[in-house]
C-alpha positions as CSV (number, residue, x, y, z in Angstrom):
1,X,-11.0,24.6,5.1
2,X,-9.6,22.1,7.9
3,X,-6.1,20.6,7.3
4,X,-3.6,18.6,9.3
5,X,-0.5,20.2,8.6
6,X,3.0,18.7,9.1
7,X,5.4,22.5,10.0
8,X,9.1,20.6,10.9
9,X,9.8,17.3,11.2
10,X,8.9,14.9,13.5
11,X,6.4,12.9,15.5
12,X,2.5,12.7,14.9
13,X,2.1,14.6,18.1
14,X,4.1,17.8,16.5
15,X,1.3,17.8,13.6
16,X,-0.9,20.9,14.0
17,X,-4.9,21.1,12.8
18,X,-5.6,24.7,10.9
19,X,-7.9,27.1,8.6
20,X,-6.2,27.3,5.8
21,X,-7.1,29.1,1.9
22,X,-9.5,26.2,-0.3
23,X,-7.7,25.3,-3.5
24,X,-8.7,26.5,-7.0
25,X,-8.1,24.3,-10.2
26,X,-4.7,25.3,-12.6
27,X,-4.9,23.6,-15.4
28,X,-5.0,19.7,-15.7
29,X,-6.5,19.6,-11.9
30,X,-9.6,18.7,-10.5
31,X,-10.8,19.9,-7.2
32,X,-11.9,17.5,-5.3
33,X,-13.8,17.2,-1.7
34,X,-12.7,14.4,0.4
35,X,-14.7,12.1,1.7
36,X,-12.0,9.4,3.0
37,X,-8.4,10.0,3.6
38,X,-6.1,6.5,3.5
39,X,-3.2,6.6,5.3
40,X,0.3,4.1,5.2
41,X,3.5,3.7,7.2
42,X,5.3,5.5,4.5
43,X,3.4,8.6,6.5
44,X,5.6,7.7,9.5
45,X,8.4,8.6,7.5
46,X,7.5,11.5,5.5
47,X,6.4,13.8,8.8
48,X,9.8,12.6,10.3
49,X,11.8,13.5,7.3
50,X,12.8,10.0,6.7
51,X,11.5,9.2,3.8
52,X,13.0,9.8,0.2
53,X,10.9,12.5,-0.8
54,X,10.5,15.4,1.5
55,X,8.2,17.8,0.8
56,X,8.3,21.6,1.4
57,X,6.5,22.9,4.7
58,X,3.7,23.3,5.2
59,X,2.0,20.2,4.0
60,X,0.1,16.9,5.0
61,X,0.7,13.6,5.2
62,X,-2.1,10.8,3.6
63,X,-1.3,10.3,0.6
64,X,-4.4,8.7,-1.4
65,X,-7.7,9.7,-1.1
66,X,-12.0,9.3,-2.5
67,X,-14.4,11.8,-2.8
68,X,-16.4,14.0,-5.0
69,X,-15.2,15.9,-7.7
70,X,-16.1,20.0,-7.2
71,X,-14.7,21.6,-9.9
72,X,-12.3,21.1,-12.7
73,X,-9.8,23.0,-14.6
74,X,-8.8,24.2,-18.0
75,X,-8.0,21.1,-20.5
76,X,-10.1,18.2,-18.0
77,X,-12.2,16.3,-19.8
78,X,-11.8,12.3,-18.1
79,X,-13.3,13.8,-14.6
80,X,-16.2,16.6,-14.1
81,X,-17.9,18.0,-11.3
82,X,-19.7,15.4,-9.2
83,X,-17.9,12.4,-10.5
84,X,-17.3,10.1,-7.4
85,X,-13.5,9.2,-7.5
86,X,-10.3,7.9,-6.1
87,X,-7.0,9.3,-6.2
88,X,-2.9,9.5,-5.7
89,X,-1.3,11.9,-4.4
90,X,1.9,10.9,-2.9
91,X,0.8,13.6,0.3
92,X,-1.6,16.0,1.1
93,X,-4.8,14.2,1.4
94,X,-5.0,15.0,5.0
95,X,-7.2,18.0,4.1
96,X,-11.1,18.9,3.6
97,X,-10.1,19.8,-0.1
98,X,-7.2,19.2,-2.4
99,X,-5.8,19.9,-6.1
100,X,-5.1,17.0,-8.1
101,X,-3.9,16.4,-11.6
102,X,-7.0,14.7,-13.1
103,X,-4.7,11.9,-14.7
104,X,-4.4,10.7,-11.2
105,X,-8.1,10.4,-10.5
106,X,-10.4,7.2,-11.2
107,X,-14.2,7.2,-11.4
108,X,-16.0,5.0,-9.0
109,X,-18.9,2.5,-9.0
110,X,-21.4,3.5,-7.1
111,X,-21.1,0.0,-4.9
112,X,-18.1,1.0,-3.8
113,X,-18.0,3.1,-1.0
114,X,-15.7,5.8,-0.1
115,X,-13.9,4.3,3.4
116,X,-12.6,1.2,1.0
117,X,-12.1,3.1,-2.2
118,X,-9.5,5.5,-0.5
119,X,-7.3,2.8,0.7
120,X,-7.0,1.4,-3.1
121,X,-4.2,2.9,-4.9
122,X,-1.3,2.4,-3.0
123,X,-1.2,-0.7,-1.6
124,X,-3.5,-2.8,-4.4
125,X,-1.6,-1.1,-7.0
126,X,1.8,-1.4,-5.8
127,X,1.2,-5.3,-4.9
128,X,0.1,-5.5,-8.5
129,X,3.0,-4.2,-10.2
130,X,5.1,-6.0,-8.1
131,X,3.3,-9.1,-8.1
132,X,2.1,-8.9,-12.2
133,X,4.9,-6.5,-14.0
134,X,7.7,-7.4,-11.4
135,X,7.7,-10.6,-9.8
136,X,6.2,-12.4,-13.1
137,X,3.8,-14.3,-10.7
138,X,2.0,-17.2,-12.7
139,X,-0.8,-19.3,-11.9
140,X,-0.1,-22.6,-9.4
141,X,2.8,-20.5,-8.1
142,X,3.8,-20.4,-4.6
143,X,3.5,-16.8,-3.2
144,X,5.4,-16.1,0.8
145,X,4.2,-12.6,1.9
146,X,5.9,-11.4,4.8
147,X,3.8,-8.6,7.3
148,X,0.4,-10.2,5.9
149,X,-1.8,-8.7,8.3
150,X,-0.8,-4.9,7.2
151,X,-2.3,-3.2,4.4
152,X,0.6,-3.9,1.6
153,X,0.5,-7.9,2.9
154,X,-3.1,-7.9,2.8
155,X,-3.4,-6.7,-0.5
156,X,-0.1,-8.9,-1.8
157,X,-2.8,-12.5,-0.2
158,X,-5.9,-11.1,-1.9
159,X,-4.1,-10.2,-5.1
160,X,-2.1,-13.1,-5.3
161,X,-5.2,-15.5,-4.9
162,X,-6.7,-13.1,-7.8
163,X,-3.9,-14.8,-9.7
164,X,-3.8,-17.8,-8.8
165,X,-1.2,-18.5,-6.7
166,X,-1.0,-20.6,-3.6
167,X,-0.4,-18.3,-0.7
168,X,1.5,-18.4,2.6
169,X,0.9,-15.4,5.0
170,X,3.9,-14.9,7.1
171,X,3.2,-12.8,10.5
172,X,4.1,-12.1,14.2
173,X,1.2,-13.6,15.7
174,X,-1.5,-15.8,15.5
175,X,-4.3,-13.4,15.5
176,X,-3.1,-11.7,12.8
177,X,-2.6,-15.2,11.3
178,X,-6.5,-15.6,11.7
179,X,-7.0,-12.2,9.6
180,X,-4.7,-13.7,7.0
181,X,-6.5,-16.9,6.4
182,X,-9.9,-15.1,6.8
183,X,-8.9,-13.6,3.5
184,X,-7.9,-15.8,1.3
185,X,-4.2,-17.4,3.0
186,X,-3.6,-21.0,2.2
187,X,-1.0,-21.1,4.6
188,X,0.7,-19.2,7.7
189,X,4.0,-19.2,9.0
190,X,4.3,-17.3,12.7
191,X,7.5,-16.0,12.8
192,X,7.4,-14.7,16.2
193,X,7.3,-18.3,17.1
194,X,8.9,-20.4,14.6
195,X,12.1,-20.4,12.4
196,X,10.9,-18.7,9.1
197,X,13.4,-20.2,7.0
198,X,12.8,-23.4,8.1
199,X,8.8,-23.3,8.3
200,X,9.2,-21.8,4.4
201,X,10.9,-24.8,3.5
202,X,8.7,-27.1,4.8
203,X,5.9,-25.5,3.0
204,X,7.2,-24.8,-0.1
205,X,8.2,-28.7,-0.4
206,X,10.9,-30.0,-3.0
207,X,10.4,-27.2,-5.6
208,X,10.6,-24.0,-2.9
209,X,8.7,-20.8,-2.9
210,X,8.4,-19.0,-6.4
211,X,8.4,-15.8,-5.1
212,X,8.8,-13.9,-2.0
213,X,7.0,-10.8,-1.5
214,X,8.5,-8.7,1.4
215,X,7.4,-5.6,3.4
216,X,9.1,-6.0,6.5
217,X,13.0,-6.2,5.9
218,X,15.0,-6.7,8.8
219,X,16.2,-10.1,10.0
220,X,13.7,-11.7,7.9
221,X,15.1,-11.1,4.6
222,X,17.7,-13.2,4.3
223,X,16.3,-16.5,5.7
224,X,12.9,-15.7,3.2
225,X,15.4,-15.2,0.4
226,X,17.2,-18.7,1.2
227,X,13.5,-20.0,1.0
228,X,13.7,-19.3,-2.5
229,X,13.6,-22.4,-5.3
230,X,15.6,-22.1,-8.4
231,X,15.1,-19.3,-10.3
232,X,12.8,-17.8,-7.7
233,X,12.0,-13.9,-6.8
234,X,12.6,-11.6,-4.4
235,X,10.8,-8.7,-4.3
236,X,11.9,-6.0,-2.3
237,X,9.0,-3.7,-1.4
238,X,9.8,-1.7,2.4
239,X,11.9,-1.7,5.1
240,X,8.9,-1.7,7.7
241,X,11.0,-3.5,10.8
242,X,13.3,-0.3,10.5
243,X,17.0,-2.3,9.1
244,X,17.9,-2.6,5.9
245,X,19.0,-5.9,5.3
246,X,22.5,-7.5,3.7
247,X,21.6,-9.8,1.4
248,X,24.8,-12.5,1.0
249,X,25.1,-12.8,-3.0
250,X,26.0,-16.2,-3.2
251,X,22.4,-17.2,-2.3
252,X,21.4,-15.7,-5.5
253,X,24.1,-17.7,-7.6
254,X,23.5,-20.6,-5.8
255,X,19.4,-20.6,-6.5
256,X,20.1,-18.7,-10.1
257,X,17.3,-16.4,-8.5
258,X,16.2,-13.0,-8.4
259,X,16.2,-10.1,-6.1
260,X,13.6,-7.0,-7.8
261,X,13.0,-3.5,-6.4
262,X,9.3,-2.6,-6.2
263,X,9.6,1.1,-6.6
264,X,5.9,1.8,-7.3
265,X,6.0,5.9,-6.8
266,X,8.5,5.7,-9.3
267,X,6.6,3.7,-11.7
268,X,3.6,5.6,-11.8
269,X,5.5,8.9,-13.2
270,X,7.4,6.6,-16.3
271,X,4.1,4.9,-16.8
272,X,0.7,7.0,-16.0
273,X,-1.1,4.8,-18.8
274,X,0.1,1.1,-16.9
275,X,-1.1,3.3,-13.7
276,X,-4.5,3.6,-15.0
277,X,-5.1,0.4,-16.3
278,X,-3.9,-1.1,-13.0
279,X,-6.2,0.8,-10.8
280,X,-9.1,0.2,-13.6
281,X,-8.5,-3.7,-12.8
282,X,-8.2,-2.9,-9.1
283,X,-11.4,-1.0,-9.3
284,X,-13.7,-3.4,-11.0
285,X,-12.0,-6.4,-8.6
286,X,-12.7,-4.5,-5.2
287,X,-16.5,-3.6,-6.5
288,X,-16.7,-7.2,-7.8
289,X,-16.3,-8.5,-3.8
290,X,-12.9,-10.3,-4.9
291,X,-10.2,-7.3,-3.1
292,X,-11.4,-6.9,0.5
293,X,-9.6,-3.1,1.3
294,X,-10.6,-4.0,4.5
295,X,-10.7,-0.8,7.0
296,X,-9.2,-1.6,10.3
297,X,-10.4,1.7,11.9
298,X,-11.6,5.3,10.9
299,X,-10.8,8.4,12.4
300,X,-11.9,12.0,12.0
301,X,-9.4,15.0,10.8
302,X,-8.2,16.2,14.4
303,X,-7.1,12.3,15.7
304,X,-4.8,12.0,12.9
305,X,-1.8,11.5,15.2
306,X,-3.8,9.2,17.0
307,X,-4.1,7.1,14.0
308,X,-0.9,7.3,12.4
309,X,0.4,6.2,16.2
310,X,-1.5,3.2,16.0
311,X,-0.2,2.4,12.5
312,X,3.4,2.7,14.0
313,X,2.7,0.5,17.1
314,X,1.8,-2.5,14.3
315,X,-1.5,-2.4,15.8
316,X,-3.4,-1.9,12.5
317,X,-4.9,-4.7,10.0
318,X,-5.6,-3.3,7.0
319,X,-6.2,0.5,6.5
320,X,-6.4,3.3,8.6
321,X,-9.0,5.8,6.8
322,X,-9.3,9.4,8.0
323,X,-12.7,11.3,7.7
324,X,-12.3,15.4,7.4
């Protein structure tokens, strides 16, 4: 079968296409033929060695995945051959074919196709624990989401609207401002052009913003976290603009607020059951019309530098899908 294959560290350009052996089902797996590969910025990382978990060479990046169940091993009883499904697998979806644990694998409706389903798990259910389990988002709620027109920020608007919140899509220009509203933003700050801190202030009136949701990092951290009202929440979910951040602690005293890691990956390992149910409700919202998992571009298998380029030149809105 065809794979994109990661060898040493370093640049999309460096990954290599090969033949390598099809997969067979150990126990607890399901074999299962891709259909759409999803890929995120995290991929960036992971081929570079930059990322927190590195895995052994060979292997490839895209980490979630839909397709079609071909066969199953010993002990599988939730999935069986020909069951149309979506799945986790923190890398190796880049592939014709992979071996996944069949806890990790959730049955589709047929109206959902197989572009949108791929690009589910990580960014819907991610925003969703951080929005739902984390954050503590309630209903009338003011919601900031910083780098709205990417995949995680698109998800964090459409999810948050699911919950009722009032939404401000912060972003680096006004076309992807226009993506933003077009799904569901009640508000848009351009930070390219205007003072975040003070444009989140303005919006989020006498009472501030509830809770800041925040992909990006970087400069924009601290003046989103001084957006904050009292007992408001930062939620730390990337580091997409490169830096790390300092957050100065007496902003947090001051505002009695929050600042809460969203470590999803981890998450998903101390709680496969909250996992499921997550993606069950992600599921039945995306095949219900009410999550978009809109699909800024599709590639096939050999142009998978070419997409994760395009993801790295902030040129994407939404997902990147690949097609083996």
């Amino acid at each position: 079968m065809k794979a994109v294959l990661c060898t040493r560290f370093g640049g999309p350009d460096q990954l290599e296409l090969a033949d390598i052996p099809e997969p067979t089902a150990k126990a607890g797996e399901a074999i299962v033929r891709i259909k759409a590969a999803a890929l995120n910025f995290f991929d960036m990382l992971i081929i570079a060695g930059k990322y927190q978990h590195k895995p052994p060479f060979p292997f490839s990046p895209a980490a979630e995945f839909a397709g079609v169940v071909q066969s199953v091993g010993a002990g599988v009883s939730d999935v069986a051959p020909g069951d149309r499904v979506t799945g986790w697998a923190g890398w190796g979806a880049a592939r014709e074919l992979i071996a996944a644990p069949a806890t990790q694998l959730i049955k589709l409706p047929d109206a959902l196709d197989f572009d949108r389903a791929a690009g589910l798990t990580v960014i819907y259910s991610t925003t969703l624990y951080g929005l739902r389990d984390r954050g503590q988002l309630k209903p009338g709620e003011t919601l900031a989401v910083l780098g709205a027109s990417g995949g995680t920020g698109l998800a964090a608007i459409e999810i948050g609207k699911v919950m009722g919140a009032r939404v401000i899509a912060c972003a680096s220009s006004e076309e992807k401002l226009k993506f933003a509203r077009a799904h569901g933003a009640d508000e848009t700050v351009n930070y390219a052009t205007d003072d975040l801190r003070d444009a989140l202030k303005r919006l989020g009136g006498a009472r501030g913003i509830d809770v800041v949701y925040d992909p990006v990092g970087g400069a924009y951290a601290e003046p989103a976290v001084r957006s904050l009202g009292w007992e408001g929440r930062y939620l730390v979910i990337g580091f997409a603009a490169g830096e790390i951040p300092k957050i100065p602690l007496n902003l947090v005293l001051l505002k009695s607020c929050d600042i809460r890691g969203v470590l999803w990956g981890a998450w998903v390992y101390r709680d496969p059951k909250g996992q499921r149910a997550q993606m069950t409700d992600i599921v039945r919202w995306c095949a219900e019309g009410k999550l978009s998992a809109h699909v800024h571009a599709t590639y096939p298998l050999a142009e998978t530098a070419k997409a994760l380029t395009a993801i790295a030149d902030r040129k994407v809105m939404g997902k990147v899908v690949l097609h083996p």
